[in-house]
C-alpha positions in Angstrom: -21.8 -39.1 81.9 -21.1 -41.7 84.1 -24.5 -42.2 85.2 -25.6 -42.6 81.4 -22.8 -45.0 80.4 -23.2 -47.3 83.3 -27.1 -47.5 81.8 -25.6 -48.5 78.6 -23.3 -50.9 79.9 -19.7 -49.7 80.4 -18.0 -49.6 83.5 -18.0 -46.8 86.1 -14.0 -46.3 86.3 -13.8 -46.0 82.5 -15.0 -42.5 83.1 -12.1 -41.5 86.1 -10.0 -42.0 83.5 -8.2 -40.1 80.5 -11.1 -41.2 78.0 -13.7 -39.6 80.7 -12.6 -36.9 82.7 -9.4 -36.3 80.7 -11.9 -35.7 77.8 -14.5 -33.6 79.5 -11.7 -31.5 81.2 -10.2 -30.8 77.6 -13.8 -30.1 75.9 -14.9 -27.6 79.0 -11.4 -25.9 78.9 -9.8 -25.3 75.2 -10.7 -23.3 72.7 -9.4 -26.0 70.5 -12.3 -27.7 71.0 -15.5 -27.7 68.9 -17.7 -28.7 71.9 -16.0 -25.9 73.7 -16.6 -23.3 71.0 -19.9 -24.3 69.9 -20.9 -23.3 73.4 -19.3 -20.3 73.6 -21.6 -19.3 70.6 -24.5 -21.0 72.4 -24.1 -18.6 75.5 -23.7 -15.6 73.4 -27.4 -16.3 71.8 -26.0 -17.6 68.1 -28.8 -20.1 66.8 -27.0 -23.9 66.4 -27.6 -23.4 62.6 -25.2 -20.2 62.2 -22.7 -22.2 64.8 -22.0 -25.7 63.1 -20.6 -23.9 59.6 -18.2 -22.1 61.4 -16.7 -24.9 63.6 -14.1 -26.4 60.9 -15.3 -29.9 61.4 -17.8 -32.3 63.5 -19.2 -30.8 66.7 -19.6 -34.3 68.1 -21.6 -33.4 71.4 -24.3 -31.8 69.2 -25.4 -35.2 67.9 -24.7 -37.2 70.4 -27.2 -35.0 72.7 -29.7 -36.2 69.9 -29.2 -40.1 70.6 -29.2 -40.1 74.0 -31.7 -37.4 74.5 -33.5 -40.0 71.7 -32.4 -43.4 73.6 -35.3 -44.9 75.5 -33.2 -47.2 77.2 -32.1 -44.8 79.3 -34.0 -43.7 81.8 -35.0 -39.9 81.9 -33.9 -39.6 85.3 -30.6 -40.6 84.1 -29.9 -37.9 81.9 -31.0 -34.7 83.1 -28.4 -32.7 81.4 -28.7 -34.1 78.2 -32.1 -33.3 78.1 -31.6 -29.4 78.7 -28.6 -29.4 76.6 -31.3 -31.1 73.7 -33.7 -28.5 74.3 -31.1 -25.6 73.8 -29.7 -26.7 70.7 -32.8 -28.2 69.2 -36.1 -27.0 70.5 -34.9 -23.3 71.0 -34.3 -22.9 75.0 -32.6 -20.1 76.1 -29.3 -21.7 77.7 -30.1 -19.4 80.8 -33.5 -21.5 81.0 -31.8 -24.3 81.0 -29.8 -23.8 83.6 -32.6 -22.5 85.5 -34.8 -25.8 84.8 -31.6 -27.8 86.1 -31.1 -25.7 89.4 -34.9 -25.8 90.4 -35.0 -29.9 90.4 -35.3 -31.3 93.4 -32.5 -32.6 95.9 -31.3 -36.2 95.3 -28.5 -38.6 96.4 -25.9 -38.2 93.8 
């Protein structure tokens, strides 16, 4: 996240904060959430389609994974994660292959 919103222009330390980390630690722990929920039903093999009706409201990471998979001003290399995450909820990849095609890049400097 950081990585991608540096590319777009905003600060680093805006994502230490509440409106980054607070936010992804709420999302990848609540059930409350949408994003949260939406992949739960990913994992358990429910096509995005069936998902999105029964989320009572926006699942905001599933279109915002479309613009910045979509964004060519950020470089590919930037977003790895994004683009696995595109191709599960739009091109059909399994999410365990796309953990998989995560997992088998190679070694960088983080």
């Amino acid at each position: 996240m950081t990585r991608i919103g540096v590319q777009a222009g905003a600060r680093a330390e805006t994502f230490s904060g509440l409106s980054g980390m607070g936010d992804l630690l709420l999302t990848a722990t609540s059930e409350q959430s949408r994003n949260f929920r939406c992949g739960q039903l990913l994992a358990q093999g429910m096509s995005l389609d069936k998902i999105l009706p029964q989320l009572d409201g926006v699942c905001e990471g599933v279109s915002t994974a479309r613009a910045v998979h979509l964004d060519n001003a950020i470089p590919q290399e930037s977003k790895p994660i994004v683009t696995q995450l595109h191709a599960v909820l739009y091109e059909g990849v399994p999410p365990r292959e796309a953990v998989k095609n995560l997992l088998s890049r190679a070694p960088r400097g983080e």
